[in-house]
FIGU-154469 format. One record per residue (C-alpha): x, y, z negated; residue number from 1; residue in one letter. Coordinates in Angstrom, 3 decimals. Each point is the difference from the previous one (the first is absolute). Layout:
N
xx X, yy Y, zz Z, n NUM, res A
...
This chain:
169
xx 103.037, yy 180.606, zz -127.226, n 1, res X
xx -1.619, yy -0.596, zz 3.279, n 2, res X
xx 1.694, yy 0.338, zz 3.577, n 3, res X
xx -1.568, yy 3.360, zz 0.587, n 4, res X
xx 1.421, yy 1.503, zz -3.322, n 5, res X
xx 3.327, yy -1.797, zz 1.001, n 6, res X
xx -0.282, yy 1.572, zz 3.800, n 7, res X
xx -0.410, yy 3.734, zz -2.088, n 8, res X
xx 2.701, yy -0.438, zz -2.441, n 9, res X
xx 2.777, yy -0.657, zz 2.956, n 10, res X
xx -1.284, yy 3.263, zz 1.967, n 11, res X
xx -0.034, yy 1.481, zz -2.726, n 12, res X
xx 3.828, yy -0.884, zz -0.729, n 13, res X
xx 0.979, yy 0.727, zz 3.513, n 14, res X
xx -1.863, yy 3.542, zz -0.303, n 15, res X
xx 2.323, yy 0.865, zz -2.868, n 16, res X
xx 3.301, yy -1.611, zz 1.811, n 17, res X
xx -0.980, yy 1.764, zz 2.583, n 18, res X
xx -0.106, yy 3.466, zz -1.871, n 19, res X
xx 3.783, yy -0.728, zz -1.049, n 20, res X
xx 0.934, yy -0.820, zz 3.776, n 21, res X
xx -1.154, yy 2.987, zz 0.822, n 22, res X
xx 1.791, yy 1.854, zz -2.847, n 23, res X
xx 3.351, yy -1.915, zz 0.499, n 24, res X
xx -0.052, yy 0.584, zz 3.822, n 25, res X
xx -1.230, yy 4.054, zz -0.117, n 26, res X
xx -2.782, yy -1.067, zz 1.925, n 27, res X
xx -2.783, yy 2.162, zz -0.242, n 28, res X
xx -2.444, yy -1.925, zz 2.092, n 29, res X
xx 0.856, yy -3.137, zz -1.823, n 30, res X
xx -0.534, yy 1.471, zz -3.597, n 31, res X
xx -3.182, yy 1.813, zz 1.460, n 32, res X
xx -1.282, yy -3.093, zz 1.336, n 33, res X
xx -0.103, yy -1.454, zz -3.413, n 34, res X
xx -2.601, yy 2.328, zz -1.695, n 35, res X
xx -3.201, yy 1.344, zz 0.776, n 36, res X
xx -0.329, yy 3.056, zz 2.103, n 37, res X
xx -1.768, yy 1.954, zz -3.041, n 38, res X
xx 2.720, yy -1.396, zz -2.673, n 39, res X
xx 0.862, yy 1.877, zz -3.229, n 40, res X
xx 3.236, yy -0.869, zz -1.090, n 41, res X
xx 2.016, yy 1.019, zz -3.277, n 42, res X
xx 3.362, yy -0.524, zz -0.521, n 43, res X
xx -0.409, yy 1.823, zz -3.669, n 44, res X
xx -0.036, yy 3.275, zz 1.211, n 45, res X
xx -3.503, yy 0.470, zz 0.624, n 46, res X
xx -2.471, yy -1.383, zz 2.589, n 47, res X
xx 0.371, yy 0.741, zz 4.077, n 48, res X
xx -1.015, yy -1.569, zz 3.208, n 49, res X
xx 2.201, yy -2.695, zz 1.795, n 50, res X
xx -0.200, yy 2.603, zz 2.895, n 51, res X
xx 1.594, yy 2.366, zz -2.058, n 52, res X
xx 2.565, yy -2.020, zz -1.969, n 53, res X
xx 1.868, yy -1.653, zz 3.359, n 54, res X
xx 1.735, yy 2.776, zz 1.410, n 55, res X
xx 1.700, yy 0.722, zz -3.857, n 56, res X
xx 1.182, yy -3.442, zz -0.347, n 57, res X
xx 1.158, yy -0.232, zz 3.207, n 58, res X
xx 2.344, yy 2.963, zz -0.716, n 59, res X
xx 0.825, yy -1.044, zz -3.309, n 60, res X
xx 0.452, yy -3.920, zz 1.038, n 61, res X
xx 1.545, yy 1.067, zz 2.828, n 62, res X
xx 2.867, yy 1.842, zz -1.508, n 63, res X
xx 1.060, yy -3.211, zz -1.912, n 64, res X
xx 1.992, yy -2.599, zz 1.848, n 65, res X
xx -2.038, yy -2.960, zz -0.974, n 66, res X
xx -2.672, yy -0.869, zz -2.194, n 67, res X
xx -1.292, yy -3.351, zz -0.924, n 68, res X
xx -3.640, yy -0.679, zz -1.608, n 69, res X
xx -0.235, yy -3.203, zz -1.499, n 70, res X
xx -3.421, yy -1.202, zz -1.877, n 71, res X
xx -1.367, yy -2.795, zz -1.700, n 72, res X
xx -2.329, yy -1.132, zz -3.008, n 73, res X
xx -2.831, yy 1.372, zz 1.900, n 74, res X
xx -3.260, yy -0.548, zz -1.978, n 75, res X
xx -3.640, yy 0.329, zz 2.158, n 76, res X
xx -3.499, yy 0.179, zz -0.804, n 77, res X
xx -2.280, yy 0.193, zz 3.190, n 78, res X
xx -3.410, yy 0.439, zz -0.282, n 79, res X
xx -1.272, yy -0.040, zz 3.602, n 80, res X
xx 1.625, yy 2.623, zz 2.503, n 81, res X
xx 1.560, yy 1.606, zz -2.575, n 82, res X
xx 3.222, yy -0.681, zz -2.233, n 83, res X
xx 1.975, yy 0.953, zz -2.666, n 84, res X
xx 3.621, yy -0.957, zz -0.162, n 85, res X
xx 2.988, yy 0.564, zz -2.159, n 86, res X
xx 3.601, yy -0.445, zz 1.332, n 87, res X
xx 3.250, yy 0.332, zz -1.395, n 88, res X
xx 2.691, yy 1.719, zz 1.756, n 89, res X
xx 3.282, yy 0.083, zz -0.248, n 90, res X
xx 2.149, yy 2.422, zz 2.994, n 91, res X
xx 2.840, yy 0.701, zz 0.650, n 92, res X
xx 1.400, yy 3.088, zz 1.396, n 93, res X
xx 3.249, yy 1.498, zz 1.486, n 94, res X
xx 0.588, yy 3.194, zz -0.219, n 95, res X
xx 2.950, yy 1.508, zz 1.601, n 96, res X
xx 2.023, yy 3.141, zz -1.108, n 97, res X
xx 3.245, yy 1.891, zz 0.961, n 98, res X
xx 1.170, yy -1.809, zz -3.327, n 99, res X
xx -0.966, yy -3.451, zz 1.257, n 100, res X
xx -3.350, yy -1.930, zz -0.245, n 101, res X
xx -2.326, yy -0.536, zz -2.910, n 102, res X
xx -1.529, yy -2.885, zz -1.084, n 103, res X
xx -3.408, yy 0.832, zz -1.064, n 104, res X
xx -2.632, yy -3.182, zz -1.011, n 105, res X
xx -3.154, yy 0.731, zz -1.206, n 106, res X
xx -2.772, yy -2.227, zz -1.633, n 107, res X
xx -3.260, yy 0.107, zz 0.073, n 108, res X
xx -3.536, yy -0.982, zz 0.832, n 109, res X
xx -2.539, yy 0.399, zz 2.625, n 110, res X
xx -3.583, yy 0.385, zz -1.381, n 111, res X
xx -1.869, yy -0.110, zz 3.493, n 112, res X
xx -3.866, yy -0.164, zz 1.168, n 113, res X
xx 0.076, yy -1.597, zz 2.559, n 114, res X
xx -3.369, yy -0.459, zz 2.533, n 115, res X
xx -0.923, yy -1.957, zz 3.133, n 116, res X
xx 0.452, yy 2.418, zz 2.954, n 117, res X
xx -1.076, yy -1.228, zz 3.524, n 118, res X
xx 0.930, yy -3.348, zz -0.813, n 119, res X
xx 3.435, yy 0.590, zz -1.946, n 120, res X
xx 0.239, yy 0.102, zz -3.565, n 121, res X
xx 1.722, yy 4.484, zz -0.354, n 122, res X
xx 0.982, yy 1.903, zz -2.860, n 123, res X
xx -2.553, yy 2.369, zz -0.614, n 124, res X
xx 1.779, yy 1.681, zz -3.528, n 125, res X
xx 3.500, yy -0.648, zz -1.371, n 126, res X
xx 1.043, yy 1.491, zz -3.336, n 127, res X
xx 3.558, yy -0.777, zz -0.569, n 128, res X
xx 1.409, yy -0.811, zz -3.308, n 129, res X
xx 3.973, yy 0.339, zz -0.746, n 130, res X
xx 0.916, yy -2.288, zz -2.996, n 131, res X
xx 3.868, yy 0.778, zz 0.778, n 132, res X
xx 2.876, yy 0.700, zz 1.581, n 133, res X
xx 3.724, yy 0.246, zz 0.489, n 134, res X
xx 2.532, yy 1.896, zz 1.870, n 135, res X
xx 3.332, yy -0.611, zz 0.639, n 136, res X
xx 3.111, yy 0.268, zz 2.371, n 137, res X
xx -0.419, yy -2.482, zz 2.694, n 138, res X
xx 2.319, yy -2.820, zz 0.160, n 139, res X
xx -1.206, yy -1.479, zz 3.133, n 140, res X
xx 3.174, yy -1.883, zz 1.626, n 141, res X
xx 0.034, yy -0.783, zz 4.040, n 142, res X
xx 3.172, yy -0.904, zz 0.438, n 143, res X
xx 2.064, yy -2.723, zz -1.269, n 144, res X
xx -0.798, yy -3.352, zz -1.998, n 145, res X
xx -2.673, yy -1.277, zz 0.348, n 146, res X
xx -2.465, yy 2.630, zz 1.852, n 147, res X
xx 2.673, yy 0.955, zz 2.743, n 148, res X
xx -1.060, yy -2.329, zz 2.453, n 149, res X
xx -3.635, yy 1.552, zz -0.774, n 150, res X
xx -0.748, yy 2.460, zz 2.985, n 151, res X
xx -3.627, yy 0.080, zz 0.634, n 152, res X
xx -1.389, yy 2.552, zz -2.883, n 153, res X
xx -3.085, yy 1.452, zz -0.033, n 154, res X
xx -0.881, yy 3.638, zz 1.509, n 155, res X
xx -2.631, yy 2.373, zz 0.558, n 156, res X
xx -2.806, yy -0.516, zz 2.230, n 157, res X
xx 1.246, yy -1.338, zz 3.149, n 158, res X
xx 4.067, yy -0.364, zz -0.755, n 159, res X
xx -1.168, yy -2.657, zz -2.285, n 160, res X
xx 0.290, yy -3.540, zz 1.571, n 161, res X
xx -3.921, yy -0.575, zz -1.047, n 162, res X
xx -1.138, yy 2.414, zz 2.975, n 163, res X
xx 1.883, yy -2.634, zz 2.836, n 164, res X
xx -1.069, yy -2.768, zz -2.401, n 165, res X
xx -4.147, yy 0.771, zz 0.256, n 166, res X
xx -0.018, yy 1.289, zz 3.526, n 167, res X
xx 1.005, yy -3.625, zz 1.286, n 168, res X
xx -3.331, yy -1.033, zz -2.068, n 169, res X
């Protein structure tokens, strides 16, 4: 593997970490940012543009307390400007309800094209594949033992401490 392969492979990474900081944080510019401006995407329920697809998981994201997107065992094979990349995912989300929150984790993979943009490696077409999942009550503790002394958590877009964090960048 030469250094220019190398250089692709880490933008490449921070493309897709990216797309889950933007997801995490509701951040629609964020999660924009990391695909192409003519991206397909398809979550299993058939193919749309990115354009169309943000505002829906905003609202549906949005509605949850917190989500977390965690990937790994990322497999690439780039062939000049243009890439194709599978990532697992595993994400976390809490859902909350007049009965109390829900657990729900979900796990699956990321089967992405991705191409060289104006410099930056995009998404240009995500299919999403769910392999499973599980839902449960939540049993998140903040107080006591352990985590009570615990009191920065994460948030949506700017309530979470990230936002202060990066603007000192």
């Amino acid at each position: 593997m030469d250094t220019t392969e190398l250089a692709d492979r880490l933008a490449i990474a921070e493309t897709l970490a990216l797309y889950c900081r933007g997801i995490d944080r509701c951040d629609p510019e964020q999660l924009a940012a990391a695909f192409t401006p003519d991206a397909v995407i398809d979550y299993g329920d058939g193919a749309r543009p990115i354009r169309a697809v943000i505002p829906g998981l905003m609202s549906g994201l949005g509605s949850m307390r917190l989500t977390q997107h965690n990937i790994s065992n990322t497999v690439m094979r780039i062939v000049g400007d243009r890439a194709k990349v599978e990532t697992n995912c595993v994400a976390l989300h809490i859902i909350p309800s007049p009965e109390g929150e829900t657990d729900l984790v979900v796990g699956g993979r990321y089967l992405d094209t991705l191409v060289r943009h104006e410099g930056r490696w995009l998404i240009a077409e995500r299919l999403y594949v769910m392999d499973w999942n599980r839902s449960a009550p939540a049993t998140m503790a903040l107080e006591g033992g352990l985590l009570g002394g615990l009191k920065r958590r994460g948030a949506r877009g700017a309530e979470d401490p990230s936002a202060g964090w990066w603007a000192e960048a």
